[in-house]
N, C-alpha and C positions, 0 to 999 in steps of 0.2 A: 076728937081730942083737939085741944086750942091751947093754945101757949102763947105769952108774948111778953117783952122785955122793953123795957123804954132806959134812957138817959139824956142827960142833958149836956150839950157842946156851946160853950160860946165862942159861938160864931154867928153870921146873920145867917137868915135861912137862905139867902141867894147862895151863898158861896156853900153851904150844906147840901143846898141842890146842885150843885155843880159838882163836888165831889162822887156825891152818889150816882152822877150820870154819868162820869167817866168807867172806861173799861178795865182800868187799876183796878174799880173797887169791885166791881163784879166776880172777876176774876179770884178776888181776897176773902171772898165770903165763904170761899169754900176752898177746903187747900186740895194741892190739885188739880186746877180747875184752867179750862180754855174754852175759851169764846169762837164756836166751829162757825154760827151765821152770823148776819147779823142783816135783816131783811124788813121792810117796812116800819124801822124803830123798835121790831123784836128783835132782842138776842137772845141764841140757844148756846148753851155752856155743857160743856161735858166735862165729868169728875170722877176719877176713880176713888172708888170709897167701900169698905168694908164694914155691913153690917151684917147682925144676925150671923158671925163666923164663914161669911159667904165676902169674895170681892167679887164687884162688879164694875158698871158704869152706870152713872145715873146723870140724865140731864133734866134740863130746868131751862126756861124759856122767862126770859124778865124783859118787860116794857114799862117806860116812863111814862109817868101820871100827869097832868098839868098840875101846876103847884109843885113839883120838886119830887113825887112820894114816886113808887115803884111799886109792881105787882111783879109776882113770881106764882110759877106754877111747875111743880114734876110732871116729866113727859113720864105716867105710870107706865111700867111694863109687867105689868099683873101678877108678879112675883109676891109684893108685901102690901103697895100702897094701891088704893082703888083710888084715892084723889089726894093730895097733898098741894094746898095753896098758902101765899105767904105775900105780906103787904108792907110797905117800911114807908111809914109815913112820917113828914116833918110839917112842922110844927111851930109857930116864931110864940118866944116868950115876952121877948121885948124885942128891940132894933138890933143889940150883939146877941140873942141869946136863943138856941132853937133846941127843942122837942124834938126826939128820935123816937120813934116807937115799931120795935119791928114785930109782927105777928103770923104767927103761921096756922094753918088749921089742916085736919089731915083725917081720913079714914082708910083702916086698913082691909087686908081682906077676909073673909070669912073665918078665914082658919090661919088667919092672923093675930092673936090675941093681943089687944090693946097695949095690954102691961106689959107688953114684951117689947116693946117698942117706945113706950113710953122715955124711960132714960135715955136711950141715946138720940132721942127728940128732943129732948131740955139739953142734954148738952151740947146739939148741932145748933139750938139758938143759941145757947149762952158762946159758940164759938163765932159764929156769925155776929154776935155783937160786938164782942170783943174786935174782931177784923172790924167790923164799920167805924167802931169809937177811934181806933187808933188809927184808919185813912182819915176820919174826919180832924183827927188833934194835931199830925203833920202835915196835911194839905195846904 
């Protein structure tokens, strides 16, 4: 499964990368959420979240790209997801004007059926966007 959402901020892509490198926005991508390391320029995030009528904890490990972009990865714990990765890349349009584009990709486990997952995957991007656009438009 691959999904992914883009929008456009004007702003330069400097200052786009600067937001998205701070620990605010980390944090904002996922409600709930705290930044437990932060070791060699990974940070590991932990978030309580309720899928599948199950809560748990899921964390996610995110490092800085050069150029501005970020990689995310789920620490799987072999419950639903066998791999879950995710890449938020920027993008300059002009001098004010920058390209977001967040993407994630993801497989589950055997006896996890796609479709069952599928929704509330569109909607953890579509809420992770929504958090990025709006650190990005008050920063």
């Amino acid at each position: 499964m691959k999904f992914e959402n883009e929008f456009v901020v004007r702003r330069p892509l400097e200052a786009c990368a600067s937001v998205l490198a701070s620990d605010a926005t980390i944090t904002s991508l996922f409600p709930d959420t705290e930044i437990v390391s932060n070791t060699a320029g990974v940070r590991e995030t932990r978030t309580r979240v309720s899928a599948l009528g199950t809560e748990s904890i899921v964390r996610f490990r995110f490092k800085a790209r050069p150029g501005g972009g970020m990689r995310f990865e789920k620490i799987c714990d072999g419950k639903i997801w066998r791999a879950l990765e995710g890449d938020i890349s920027l993008a300059a349009v002009n001098d004010a004007t920058t390209r977001v584009v967040i993407a994630m990709e993801g497989s589950t486990r055997a006896l996890v059926p796609e479709f069952t997952i599928k929704g509330p995957m569109k909607d953890q991007l579509q809420q992770m966007t929504r958090a990025l656009r709006a650190r990005m438009d008050q920063a």
